[in-house]
MDAnalysis code that builds the backbone (N, CA, C; Angstrom):
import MDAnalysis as mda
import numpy as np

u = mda.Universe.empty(633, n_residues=211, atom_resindex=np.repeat(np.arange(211), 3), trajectory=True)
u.add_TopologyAttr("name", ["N", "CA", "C"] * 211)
u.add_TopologyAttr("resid", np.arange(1, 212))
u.add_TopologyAttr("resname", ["UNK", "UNK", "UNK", "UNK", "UNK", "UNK", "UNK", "UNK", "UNK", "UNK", "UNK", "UNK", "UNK", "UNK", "UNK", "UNK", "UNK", "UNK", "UNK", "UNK", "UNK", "UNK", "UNK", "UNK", "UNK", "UNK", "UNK", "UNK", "UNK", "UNK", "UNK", "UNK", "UNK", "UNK", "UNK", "UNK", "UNK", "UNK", "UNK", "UNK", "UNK", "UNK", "UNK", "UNK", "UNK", "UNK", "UNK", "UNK", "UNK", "UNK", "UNK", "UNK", "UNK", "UNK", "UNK", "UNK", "UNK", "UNK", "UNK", "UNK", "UNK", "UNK", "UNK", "UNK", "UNK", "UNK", "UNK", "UNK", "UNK", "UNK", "UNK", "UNK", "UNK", "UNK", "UNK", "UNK", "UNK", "UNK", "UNK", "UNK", "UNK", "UNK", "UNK", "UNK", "UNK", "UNK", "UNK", "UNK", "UNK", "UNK", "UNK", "UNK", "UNK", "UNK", "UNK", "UNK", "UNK", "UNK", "UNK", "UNK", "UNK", "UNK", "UNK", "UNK", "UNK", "UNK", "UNK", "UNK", "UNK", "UNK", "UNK", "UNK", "UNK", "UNK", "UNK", "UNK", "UNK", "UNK", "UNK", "UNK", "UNK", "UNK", "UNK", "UNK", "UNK", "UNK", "UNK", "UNK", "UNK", "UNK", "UNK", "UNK", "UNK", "UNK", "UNK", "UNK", "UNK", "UNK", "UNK", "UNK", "UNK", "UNK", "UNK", "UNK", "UNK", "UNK", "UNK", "UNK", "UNK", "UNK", "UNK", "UNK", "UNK", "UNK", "UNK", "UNK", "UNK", "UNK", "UNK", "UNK", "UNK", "UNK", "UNK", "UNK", "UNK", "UNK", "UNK", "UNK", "UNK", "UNK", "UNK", "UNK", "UNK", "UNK", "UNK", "UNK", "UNK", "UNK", "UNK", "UNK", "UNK", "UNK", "UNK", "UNK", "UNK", "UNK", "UNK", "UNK", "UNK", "UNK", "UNK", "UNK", "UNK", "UNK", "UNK", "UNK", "UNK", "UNK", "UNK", "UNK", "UNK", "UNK", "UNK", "UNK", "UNK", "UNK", "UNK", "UNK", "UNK", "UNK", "UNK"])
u.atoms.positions = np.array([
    [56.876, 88.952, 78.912],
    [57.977, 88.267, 79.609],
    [57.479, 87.788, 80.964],
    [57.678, 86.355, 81.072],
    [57.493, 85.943, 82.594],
    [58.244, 86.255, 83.687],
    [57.846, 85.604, 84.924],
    [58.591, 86.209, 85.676],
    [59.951, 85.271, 85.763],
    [60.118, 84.267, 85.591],
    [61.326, 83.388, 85.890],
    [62.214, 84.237, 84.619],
    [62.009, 84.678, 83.249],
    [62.404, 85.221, 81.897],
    [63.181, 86.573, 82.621],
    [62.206, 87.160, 83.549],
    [62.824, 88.726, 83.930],
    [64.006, 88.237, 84.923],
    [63.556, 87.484, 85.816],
    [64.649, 87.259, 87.012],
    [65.969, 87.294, 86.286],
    [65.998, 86.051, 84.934],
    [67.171, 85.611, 84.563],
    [67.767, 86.805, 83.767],
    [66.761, 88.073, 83.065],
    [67.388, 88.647, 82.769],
    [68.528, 89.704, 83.708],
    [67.613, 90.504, 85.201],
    [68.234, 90.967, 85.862],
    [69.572, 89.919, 86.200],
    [69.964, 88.884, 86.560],
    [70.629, 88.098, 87.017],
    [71.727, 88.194, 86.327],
    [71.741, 87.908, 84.785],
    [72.519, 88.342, 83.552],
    [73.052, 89.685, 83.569],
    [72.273, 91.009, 84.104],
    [72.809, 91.998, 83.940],
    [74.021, 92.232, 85.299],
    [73.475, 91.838, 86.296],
    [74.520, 91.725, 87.612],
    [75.400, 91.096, 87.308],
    [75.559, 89.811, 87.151],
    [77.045, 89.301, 86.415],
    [77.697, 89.618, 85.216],
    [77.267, 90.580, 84.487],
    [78.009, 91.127, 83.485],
    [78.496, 92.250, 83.945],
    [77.932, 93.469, 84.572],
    [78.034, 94.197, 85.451],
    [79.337, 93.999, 86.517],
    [79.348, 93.073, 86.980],
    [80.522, 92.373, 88.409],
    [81.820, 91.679, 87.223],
    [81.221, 91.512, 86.205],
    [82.532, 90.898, 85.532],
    [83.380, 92.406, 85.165],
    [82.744, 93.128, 84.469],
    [83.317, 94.296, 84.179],
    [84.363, 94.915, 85.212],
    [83.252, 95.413, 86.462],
    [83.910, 95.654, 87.362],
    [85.839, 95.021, 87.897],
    [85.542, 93.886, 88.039],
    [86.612, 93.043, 88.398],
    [87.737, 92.932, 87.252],
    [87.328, 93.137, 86.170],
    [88.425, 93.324, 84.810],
    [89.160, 94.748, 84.496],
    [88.101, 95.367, 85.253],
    [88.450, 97.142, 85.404],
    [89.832, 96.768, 86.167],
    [89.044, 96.660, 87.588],
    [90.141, 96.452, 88.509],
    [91.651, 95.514, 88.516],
    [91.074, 94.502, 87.352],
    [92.657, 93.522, 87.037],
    [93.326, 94.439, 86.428],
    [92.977, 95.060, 85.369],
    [93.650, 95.608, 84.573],
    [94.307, 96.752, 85.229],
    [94.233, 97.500, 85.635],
    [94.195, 98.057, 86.702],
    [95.187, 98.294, 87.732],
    [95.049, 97.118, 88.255],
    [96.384, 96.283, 89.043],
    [97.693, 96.175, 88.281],
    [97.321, 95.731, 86.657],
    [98.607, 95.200, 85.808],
    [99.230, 97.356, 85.957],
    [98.337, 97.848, 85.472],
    [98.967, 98.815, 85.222],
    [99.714, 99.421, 86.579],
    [98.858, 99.596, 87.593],
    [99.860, 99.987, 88.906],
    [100.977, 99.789, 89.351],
    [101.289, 98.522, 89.124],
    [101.886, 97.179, 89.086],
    [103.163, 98.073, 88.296],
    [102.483, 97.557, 86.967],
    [104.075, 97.892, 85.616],
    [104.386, 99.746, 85.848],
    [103.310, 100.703, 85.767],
    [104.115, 101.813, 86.110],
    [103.937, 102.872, 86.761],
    [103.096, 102.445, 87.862],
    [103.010, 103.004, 88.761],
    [101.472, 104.139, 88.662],
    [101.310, 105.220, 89.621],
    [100.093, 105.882, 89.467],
    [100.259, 106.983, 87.851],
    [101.191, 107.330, 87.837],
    [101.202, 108.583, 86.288],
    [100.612, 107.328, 85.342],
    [100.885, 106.037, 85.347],
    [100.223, 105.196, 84.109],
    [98.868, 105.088, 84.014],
    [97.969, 105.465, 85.340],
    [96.494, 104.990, 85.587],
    [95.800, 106.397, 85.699],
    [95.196, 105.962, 84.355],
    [93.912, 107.188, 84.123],
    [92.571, 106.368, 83.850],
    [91.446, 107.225, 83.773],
    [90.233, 106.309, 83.551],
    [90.146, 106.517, 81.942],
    [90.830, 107.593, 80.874],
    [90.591, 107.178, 79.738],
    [91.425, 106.148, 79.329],
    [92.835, 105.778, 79.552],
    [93.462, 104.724, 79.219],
    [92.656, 103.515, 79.674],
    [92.331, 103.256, 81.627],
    [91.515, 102.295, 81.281],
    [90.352, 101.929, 80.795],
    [89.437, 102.809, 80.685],
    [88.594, 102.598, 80.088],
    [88.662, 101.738, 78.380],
    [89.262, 102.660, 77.705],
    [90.191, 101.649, 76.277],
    [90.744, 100.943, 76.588],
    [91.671, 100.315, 77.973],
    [92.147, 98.766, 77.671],
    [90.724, 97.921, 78.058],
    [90.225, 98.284, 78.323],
    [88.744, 96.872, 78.846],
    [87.131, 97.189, 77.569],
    [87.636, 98.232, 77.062],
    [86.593, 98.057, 75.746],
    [85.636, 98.803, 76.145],
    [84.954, 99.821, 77.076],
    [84.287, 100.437, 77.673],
    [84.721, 102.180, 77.019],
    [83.251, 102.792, 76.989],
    [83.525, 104.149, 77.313],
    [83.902, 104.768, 78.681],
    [84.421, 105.587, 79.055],
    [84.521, 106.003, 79.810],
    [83.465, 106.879, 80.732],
    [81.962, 107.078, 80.169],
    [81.294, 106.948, 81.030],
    [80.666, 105.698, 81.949],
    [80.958, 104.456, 81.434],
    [80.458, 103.214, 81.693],
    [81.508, 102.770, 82.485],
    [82.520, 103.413, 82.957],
    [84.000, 103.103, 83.692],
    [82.556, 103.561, 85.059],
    [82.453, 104.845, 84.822],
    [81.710, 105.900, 86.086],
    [80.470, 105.171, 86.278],
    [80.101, 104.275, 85.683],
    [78.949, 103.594, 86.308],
    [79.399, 102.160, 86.916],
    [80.567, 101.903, 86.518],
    [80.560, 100.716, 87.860],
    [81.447, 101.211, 89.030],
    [81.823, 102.471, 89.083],
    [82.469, 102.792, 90.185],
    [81.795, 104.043, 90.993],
    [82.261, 104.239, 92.068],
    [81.366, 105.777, 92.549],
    [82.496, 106.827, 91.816],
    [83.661, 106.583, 91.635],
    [84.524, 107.268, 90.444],
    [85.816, 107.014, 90.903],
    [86.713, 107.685, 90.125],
    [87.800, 106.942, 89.353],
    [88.759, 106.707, 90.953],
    [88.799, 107.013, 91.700],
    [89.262, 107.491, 93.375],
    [89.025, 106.260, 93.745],
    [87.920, 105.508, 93.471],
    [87.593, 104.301, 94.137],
    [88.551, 103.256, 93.671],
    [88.487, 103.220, 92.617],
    [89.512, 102.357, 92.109],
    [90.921, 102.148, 92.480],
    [91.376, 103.377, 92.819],
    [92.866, 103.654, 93.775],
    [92.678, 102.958, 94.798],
    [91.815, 103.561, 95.481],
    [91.589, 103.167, 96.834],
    [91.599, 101.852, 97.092],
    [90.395, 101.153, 96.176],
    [90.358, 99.656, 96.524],
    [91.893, 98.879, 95.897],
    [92.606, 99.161, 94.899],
    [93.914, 98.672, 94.940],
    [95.501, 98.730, 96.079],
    [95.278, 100.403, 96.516],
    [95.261, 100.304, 97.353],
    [95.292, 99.577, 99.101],
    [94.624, 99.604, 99.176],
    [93.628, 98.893, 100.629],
    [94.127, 97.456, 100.193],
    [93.814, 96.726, 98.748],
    [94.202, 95.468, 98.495],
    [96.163, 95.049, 98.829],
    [96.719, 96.084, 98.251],
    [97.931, 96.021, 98.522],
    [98.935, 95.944, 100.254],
    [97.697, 96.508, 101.281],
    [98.128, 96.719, 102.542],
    [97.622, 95.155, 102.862],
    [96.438, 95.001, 102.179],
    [96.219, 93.471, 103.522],
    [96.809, 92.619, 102.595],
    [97.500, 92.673, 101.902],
    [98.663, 91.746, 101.078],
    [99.613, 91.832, 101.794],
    [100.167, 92.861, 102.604],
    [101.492, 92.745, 103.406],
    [100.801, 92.114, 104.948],
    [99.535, 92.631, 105.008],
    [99.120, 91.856, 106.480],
    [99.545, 90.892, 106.173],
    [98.947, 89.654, 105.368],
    [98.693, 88.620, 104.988],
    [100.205, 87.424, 105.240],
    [100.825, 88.515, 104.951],
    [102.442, 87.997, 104.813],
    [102.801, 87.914, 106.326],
    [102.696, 89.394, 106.922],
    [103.251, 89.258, 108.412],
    [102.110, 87.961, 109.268],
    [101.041, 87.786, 108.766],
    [100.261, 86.863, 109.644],
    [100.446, 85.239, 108.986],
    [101.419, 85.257, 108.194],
    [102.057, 83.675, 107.782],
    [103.103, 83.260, 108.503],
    [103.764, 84.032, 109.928],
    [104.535, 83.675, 110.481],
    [103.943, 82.950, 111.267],
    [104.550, 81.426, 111.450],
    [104.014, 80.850, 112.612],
    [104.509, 81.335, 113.787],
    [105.891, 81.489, 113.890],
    [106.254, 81.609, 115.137],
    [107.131, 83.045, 115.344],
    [106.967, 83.878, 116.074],
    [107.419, 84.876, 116.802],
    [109.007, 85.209, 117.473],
    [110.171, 85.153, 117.028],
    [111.098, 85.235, 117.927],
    [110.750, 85.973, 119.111],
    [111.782, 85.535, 120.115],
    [111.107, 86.137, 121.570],
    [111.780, 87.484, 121.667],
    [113.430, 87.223, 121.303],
    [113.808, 88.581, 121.083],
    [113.504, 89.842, 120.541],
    [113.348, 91.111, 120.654],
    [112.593, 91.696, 119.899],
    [113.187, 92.483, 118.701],
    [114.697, 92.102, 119.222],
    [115.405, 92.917, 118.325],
    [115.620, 92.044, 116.881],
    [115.791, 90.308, 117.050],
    [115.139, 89.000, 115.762],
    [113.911, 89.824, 115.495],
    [112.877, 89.349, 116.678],
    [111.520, 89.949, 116.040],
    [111.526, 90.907, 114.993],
    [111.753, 92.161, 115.018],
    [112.139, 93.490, 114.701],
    [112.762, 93.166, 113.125],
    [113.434, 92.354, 113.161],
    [114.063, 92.265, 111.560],
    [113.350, 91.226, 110.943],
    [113.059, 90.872, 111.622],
    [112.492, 89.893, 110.744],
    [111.201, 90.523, 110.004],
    [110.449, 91.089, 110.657],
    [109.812, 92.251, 110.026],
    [110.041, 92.917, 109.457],
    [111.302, 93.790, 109.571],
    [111.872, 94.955, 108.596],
    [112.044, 93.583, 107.471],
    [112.217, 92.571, 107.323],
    [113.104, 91.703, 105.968],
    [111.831, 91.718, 105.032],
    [110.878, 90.947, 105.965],
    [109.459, 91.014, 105.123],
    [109.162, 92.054, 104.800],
    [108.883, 93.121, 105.077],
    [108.491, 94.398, 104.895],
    [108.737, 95.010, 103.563],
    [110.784, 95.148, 103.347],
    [111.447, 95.679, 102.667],
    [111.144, 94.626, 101.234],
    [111.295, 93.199, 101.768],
    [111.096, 92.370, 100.463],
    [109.736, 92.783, 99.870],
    [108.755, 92.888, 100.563],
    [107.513, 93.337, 99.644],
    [107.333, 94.258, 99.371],
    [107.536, 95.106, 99.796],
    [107.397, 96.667, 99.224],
    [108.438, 97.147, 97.979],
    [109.918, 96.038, 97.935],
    [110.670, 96.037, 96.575],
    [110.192, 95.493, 95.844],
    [109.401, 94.532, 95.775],
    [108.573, 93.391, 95.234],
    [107.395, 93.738, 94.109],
    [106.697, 94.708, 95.135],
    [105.643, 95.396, 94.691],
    [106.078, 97.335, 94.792],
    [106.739, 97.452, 94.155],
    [107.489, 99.257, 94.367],
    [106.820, 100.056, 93.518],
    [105.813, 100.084, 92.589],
    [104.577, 101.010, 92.093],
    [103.801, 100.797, 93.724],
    [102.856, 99.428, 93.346],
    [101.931, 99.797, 94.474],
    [101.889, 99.830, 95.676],
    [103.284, 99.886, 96.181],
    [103.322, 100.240, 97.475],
    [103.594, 102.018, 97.234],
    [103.990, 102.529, 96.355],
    [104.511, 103.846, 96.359],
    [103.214, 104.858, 96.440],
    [102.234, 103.797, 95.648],
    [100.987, 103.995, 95.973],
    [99.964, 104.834, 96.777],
    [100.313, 103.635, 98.062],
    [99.510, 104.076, 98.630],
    [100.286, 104.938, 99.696],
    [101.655, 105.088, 99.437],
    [102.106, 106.639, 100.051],
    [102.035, 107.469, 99.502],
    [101.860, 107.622, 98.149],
    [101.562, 108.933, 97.413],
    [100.186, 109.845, 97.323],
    [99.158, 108.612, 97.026],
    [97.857, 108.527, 96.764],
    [97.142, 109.833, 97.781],
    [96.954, 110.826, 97.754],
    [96.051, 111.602, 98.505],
    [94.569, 112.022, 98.091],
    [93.088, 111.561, 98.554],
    [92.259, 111.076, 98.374],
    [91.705, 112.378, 98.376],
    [90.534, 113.035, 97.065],
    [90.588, 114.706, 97.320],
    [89.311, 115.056, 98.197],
    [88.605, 113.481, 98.355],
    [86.998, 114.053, 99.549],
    [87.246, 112.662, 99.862],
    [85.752, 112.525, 100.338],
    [84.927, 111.604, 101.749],
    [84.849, 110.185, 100.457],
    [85.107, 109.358, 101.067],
    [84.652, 108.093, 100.076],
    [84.033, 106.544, 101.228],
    [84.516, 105.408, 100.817],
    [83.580, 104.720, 101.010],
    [84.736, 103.402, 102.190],
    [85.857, 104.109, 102.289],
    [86.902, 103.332, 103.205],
    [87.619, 104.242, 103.863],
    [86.813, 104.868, 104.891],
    [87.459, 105.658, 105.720],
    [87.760, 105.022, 107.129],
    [87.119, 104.199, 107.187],
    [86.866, 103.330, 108.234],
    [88.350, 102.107, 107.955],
    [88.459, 101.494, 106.727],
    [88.966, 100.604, 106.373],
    [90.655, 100.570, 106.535],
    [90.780, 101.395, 106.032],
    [92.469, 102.009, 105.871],
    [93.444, 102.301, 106.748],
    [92.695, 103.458, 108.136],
    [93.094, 103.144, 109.432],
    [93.066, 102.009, 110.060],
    [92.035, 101.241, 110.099],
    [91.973, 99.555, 110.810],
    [93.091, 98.537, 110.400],
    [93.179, 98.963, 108.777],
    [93.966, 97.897, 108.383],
    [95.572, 98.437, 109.075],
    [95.825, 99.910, 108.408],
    [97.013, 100.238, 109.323],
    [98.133, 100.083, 110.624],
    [96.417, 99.992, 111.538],
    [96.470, 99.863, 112.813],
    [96.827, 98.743, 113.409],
    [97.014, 97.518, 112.405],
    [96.727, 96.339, 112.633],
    [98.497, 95.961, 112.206],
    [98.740, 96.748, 111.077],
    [99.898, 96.345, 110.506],
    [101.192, 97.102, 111.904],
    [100.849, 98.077, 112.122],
    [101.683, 98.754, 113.319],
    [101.467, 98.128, 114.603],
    [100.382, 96.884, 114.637],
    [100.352, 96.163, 115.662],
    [100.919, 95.066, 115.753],
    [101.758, 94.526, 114.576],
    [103.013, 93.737, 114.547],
    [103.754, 93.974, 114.905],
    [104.426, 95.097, 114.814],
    [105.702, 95.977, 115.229],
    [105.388, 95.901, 117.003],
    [104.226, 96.169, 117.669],
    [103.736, 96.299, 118.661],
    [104.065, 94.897, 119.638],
    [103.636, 93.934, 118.916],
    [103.551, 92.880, 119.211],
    [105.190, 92.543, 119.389],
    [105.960, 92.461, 118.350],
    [107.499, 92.317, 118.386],
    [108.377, 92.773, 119.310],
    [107.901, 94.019, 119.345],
    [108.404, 94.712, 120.656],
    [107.934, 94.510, 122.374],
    [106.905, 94.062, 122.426],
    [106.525, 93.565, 123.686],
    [107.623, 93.964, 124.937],
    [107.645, 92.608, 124.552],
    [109.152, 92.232, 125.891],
    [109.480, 93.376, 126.563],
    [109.940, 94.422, 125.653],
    [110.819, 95.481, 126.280],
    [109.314, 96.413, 126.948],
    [108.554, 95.793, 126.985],
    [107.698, 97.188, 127.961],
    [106.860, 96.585, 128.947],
    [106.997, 97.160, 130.319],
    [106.202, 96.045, 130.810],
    [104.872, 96.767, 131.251],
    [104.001, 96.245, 132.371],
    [102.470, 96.408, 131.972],
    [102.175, 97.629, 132.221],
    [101.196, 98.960, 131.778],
    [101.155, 100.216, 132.201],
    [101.939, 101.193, 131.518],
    [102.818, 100.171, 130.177],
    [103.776, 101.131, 129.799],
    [103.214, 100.996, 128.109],
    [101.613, 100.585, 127.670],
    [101.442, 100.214, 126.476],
    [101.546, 102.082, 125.866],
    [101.069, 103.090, 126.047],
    [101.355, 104.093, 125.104],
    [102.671, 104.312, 124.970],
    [103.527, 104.308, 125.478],
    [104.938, 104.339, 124.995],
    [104.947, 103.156, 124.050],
    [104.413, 102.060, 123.730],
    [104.552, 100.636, 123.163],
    [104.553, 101.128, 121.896],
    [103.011, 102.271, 121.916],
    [102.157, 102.266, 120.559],
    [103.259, 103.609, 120.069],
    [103.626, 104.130, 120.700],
    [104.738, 105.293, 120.269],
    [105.681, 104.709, 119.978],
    [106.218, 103.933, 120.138],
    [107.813, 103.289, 119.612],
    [107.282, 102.453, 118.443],
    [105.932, 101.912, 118.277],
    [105.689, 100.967, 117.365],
    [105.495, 102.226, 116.183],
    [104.977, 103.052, 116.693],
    [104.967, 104.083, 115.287],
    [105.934, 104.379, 115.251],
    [107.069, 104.658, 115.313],
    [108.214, 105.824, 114.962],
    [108.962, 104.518, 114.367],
    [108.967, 103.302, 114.616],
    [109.749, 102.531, 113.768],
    [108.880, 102.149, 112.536],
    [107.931, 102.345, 112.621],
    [106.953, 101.476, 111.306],
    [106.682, 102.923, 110.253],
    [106.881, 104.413, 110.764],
    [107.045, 105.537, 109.772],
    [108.451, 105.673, 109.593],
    [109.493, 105.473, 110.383],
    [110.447, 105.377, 109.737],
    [111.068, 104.124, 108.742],
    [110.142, 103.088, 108.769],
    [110.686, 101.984, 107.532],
    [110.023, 102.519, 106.559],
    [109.056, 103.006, 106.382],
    [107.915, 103.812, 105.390],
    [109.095, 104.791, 104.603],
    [109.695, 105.727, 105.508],
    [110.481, 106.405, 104.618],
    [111.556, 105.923, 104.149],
    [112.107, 104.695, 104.913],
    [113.296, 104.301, 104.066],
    [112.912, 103.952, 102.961],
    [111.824, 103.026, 102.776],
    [111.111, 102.159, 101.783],
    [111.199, 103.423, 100.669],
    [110.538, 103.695, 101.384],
    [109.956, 105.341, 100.150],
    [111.398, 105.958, 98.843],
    [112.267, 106.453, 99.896],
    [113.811, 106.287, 99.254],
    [114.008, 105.477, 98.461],
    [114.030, 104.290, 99.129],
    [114.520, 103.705, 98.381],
    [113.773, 102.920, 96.825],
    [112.668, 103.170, 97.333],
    [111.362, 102.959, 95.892],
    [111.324, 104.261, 94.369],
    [112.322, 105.516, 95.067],
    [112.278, 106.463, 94.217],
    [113.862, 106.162, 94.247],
    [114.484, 105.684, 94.627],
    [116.113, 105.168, 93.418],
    [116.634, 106.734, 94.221],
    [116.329, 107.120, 95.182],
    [116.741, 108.363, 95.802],
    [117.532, 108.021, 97.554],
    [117.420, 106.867, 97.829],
    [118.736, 106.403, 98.916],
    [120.438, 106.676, 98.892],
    [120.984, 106.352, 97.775],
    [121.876, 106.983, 97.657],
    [122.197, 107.700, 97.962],
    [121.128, 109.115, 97.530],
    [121.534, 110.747, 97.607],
    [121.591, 110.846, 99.517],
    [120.831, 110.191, 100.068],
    [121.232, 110.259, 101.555],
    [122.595, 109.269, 102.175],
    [122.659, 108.407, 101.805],
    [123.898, 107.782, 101.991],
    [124.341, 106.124, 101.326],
    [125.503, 106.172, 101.013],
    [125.557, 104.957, 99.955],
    [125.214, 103.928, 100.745],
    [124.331, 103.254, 100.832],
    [124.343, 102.473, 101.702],
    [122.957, 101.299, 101.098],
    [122.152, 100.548, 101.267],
    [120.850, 100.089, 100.914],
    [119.918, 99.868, 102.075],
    [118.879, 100.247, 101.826],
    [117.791, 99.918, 102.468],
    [117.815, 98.866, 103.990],
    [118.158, 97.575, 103.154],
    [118.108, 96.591, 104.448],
    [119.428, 97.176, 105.808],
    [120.758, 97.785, 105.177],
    [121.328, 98.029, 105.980],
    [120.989, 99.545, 107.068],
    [120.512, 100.956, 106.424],
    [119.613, 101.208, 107.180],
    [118.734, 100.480, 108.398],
    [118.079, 100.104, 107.632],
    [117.163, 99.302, 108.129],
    [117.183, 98.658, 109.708],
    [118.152, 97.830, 109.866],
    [119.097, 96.944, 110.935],
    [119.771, 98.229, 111.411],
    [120.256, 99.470, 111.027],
    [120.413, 99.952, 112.103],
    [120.142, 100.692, 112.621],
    [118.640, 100.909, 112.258],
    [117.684, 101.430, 113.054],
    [117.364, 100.551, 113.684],
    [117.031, 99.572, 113.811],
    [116.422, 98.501, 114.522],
    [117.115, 98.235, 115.807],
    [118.421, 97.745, 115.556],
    [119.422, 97.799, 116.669],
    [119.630, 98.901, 117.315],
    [119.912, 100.118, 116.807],
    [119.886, 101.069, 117.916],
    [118.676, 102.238, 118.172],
    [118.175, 101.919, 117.896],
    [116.458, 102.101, 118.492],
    [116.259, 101.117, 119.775],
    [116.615, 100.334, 119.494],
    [115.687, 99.294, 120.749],
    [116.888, 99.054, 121.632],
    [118.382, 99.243, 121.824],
    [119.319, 99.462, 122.104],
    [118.909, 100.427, 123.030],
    [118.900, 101.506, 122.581],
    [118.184, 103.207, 123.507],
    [117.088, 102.944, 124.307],
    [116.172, 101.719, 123.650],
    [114.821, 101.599, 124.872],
    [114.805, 101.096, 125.655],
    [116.072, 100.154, 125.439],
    [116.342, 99.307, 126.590],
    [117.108, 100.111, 127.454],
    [118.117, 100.470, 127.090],
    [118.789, 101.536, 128.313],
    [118.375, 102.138, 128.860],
    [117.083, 102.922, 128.195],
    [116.201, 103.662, 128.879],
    [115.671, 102.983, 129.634],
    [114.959, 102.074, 130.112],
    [114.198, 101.039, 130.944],
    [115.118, 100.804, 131.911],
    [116.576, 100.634, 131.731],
    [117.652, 100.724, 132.634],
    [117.936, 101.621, 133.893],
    [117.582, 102.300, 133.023],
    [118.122, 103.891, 133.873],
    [116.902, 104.389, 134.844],
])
């Protein structure tokens, strides 16, 4: 075998290799997608894509990765959304919902894989430890951003504290309301929660700034 004969063969094996991979992962998605994490095992997928299930473990570092990277895919899908706003209301309390609207619409939208990646607890060290916080950090820096106004300069750790306690508390409404378990706390839905946390949260911060 020559050498141009070998190249093309390695070349052939990498793109068959990367196709696999990426069909793992579609499939993958469909299943997260339709029923959530109890549907996704590596022997089921492995039999929907035609693979043994040791050949699943050779295109992945193992089956964890695969979460993960669906996962991680599902958060910068909601970045993606909050960074299609062109424009910013100035108010923060507009700001503020308008976020909670997007938020709630995608996470009903997508209610396996967002449940996901609140459920998902990772059992060691893997290969996006770095990734997950950044992306996080980034998404709670909308909320950050929205809220502005009400803090002025010298007052950013209180910023990043109010931006968390509203962005873990939409997490749990979401959460509720993704397990059909809102009700049992009060008849009410999500978006309306929602707004009134928003309003009287930032209601209180402002008074506080008052006082």
């Amino acid at each position: 075998m020559n050498v141009v004969q070998n190249n093309a063969k390695k070349v052939s094996g990498r793109v068959g290799h990367d196709e696999l991979r990426e069909r793992a992962l579609s499939r993958a998605r469909l299943i997260l997608q339709d029923e959530g994490l109890k549907g996704l095992n590596a022997r089921r997928l492995a039999t929907d894509i035609g693979v043994a299930v040791g050949t699943l473990y050779n295109l992945f570092q193992n089956f964890e990765e695969i979460i993960l990277r669906l996962n991680l895919e599902t958060l910068e899908e909601l970045e993606a959304v909050f960074a299609s706003r062109t424009v910013l209301p100035k108010d923060p309390v507009e700001a503020m919902l308008g976020i909670a609207r997007e938020y709630l619409a995608f996470t009903a939208r997508h209610r396996n894989r967002w449940a996901a990646t609140l459920e998902f607890q990772s059992a060691g060290p893997h290969g996006f430890t770095d990734e997950f916080p950044a992306t996080i950090s980034r998404l709670v820096a909308e909320v950050e951003r929205a809220m502005a106004p009400l803090f002025p300069p010298g007052t950013e750790s209180d910023r990043r504290l109010a931006a968390a306690v509203l962005w873990t508390s939409l997490e749990g409404i979401s959460a509720l309301s993704a397990a059909d378990n809102l009700r049992m706390v009060a008849p009410t839905t999500a978006w309306d929660m929602a707004q009134s946390l928003i309003v009287n949260y930032l209601a209180g911060l402002k008074q506080g700034r008052r006082a």
